[in-house]
C-alpha positions in Angstrom: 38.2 -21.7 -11.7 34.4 -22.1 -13.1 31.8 -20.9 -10.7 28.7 -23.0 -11.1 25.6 -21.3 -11.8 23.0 -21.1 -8.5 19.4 -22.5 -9.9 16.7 -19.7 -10.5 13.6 -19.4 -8.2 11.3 -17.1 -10.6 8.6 -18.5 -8.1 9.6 -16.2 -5.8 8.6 -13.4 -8.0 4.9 -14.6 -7.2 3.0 -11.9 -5.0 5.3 -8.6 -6.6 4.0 -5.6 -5.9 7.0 -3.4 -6.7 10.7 -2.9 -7.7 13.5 -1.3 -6.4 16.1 -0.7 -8.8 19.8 -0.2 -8.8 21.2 2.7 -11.0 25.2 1.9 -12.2 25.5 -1.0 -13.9 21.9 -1.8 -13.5 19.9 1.1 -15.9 23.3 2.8 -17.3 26.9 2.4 -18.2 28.2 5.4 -16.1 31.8 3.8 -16.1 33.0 6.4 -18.9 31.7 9.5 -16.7 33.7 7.9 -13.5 36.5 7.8 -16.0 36.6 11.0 -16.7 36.0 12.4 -12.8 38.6 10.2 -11.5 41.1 11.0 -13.9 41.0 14.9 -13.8 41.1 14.4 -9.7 44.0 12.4 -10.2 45.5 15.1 -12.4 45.1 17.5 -9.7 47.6 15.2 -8.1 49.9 14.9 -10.4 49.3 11.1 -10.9 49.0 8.9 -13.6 45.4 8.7 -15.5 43.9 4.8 -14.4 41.6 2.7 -16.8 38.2 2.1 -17.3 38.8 -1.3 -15.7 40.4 -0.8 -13.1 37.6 2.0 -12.1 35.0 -0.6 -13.2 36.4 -2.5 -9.8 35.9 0.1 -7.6 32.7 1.3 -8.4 29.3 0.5 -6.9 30.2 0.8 -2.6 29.7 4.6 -2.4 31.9 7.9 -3.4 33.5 7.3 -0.1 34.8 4.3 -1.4 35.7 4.5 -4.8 38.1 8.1 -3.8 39.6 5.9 -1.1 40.4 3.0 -3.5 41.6 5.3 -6.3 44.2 7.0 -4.1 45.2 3.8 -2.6 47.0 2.9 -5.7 49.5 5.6 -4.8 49.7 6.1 -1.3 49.4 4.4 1.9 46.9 4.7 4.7 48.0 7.9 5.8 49.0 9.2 2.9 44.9 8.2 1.7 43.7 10.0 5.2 45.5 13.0 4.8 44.7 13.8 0.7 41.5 12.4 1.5 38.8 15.8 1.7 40.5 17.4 -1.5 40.6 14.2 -3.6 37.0 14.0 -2.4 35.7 17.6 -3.4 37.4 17.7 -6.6 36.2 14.4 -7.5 32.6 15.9 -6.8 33.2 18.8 -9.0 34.4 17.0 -11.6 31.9 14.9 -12.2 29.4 16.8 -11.3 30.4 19.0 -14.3 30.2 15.8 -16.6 27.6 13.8 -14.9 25.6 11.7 -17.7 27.8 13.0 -21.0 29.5 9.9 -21.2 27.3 7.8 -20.1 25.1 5.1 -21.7 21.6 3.1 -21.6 21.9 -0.4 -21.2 19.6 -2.4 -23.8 15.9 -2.9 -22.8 15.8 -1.0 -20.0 13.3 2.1 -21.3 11.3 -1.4 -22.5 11.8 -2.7 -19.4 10.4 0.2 -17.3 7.6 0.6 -19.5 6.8 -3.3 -18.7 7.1 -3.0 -15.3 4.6 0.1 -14.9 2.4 -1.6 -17.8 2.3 -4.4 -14.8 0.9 -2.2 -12.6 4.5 -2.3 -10.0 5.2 0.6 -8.4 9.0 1.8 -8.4 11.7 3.1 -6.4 15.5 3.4 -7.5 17.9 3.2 -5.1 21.7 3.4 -5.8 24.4 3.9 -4.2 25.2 6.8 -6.0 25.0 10.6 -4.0 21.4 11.7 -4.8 23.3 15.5 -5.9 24.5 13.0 -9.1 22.1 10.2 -9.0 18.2 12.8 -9.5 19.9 14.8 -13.0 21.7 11.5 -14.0 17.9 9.9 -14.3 16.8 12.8 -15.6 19.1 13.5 -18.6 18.1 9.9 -19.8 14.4 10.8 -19.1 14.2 8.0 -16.3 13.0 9.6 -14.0 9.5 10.0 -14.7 9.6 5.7 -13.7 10.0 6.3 -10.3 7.9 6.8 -7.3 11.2 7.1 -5.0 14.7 7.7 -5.4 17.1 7.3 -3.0 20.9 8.2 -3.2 23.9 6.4 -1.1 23.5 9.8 1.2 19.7 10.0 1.3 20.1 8.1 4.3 21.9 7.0 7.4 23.0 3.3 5.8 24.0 2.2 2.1 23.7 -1.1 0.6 24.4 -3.9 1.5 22.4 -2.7 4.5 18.8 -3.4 4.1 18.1 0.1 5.6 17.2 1.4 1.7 14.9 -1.5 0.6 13.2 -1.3 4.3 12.2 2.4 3.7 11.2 1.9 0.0 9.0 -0.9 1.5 7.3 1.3 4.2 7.2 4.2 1.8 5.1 1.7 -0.3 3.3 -0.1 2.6 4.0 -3.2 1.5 5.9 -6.3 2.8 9.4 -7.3 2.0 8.2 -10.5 -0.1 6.2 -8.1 -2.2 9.0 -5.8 -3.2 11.7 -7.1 -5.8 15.1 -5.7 -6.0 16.8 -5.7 -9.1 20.8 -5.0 -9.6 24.2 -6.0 -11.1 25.9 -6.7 -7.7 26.5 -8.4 -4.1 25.4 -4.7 -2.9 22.1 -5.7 -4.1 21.8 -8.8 -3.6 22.7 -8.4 0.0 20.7 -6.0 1.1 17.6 -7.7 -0.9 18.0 -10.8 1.1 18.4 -9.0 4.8 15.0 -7.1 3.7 13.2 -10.3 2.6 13.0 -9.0 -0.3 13.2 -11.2 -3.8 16.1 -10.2 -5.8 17.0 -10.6 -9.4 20.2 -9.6 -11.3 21.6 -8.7 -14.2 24.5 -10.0 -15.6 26.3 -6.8 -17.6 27.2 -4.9 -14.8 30.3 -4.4 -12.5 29.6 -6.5 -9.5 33.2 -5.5 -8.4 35.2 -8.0 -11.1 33.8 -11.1 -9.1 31.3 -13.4 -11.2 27.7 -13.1 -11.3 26.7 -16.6 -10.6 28.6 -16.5 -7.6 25.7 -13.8 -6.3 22.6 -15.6 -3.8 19.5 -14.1 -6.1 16.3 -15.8 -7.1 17.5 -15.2 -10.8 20.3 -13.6 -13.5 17.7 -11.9 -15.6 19.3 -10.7 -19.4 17.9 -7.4 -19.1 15.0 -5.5 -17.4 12.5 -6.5 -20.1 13.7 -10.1 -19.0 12.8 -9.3 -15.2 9.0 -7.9 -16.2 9.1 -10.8 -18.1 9.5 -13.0 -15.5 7.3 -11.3 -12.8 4.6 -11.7 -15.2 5.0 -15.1 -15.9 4.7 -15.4 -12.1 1.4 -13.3 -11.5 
């Protein structure tokens, strides 16, 4: 079935102050690094390696999650309960040990970054992501320099798609919600952006859980991060 694309409302980029940015799927192609973690934990289980893509599904709700959904393919809801804590340490070892070697910068968004600051918008990342991996993973790519804040899925009591993130990125700015984009490749973002009141713009490359892009409430698909300082300027 086609999913009809939602119309754009760049005019709700007027007014932006700052942007809060998503990390996996947004800035960098970390699916190859979850590949790697996910597989050597599931060695450690004796189970069969999984693919990219099927990881590419999983990927984006939390750690938590993603350890929960990988052992689901093999075993029911106790059996996922009771292998839960090891499958979770290892996983954190493992990718720990190869956080960022495998990953990849998506196009434009070093441009991108530099646009946005060149605009004078402060910046915050926030991801989902634990902050133990998410701070070196922005630093190995020499991103991290961009960003006022960084927030990791554990940095605080609530993930996305609770606004909890966004609403302490906006009081750590001082600014109000309609002044403080969020930018992602997901529902996760999206969601969260609109129970702020923040504006929120998305990119279409990511993982967004295998479900469609246009099929995401944002003010905008935006082709890259250049694209999205592209159109807060156009709007300021």
């Amino acid at each position: 079935m086609t999913t009809t694309a939602r119309p754009s409302n760049f005019s709700a980029l007027a007014g932006v102050r700052a942007a809060i940015i998503d990390l996996d799927g947004t800035m960098l192609d970390t699916v190859p690094d979850f590949h790697v973690a996910i597989n050597r934990m599931r060695a450690g289980f004796d189970l069969a390696p999984i693919t990219r893509e099927q990881i590419a599904l999983m990927i984006g709700k939390g750690s938590e999650n993603l350890v929960q959904a990988v052992l689901a393919l093999d075993y029911d809801g106790a059996g996922v309960a009771e292998r839960y804590d090891a499958a979770m340490a290892a996983y954190q070892r493992h990718y720990l040990a190869i956080n960022g070697q495998n990953s990849t910068l998506y196009p434009g968004v070093v441009a991108g970054l530099d646009a946005l600051k060149a605009l004078g918008l402060r910046l915050a990342c926030v991801t989902n992501k634990p902050i133990a991996f998410a701070e070196p993973l922005l630093k190995l790519n020499d991103l991290y320099r961009y960003f006022e804040v960084v927030y990791g899925g554990d940095s605080l009591p609530r993930k996305k798609p609770d606004p909890l993130p966004l609403h302490t990125v906006c009081r750590d700015f001082g600014l109000p919600a309609a002044q403080v984009v969020a930018i992602g490749d997901s529902s996760n973002d999206a969601q969260a952006a609109r129970a702020a009141g923040c504006p929120v713009l998305t990119v279409p490359y990511g993982y967004n859980h295998g479900e469609s892009i246009h099929a995401i409430d944002s003010d905008g698909i935006v082709d890259t991060l250049l694209d999205a300082a592209n159109q807060i300027r156009a709007q300021n």
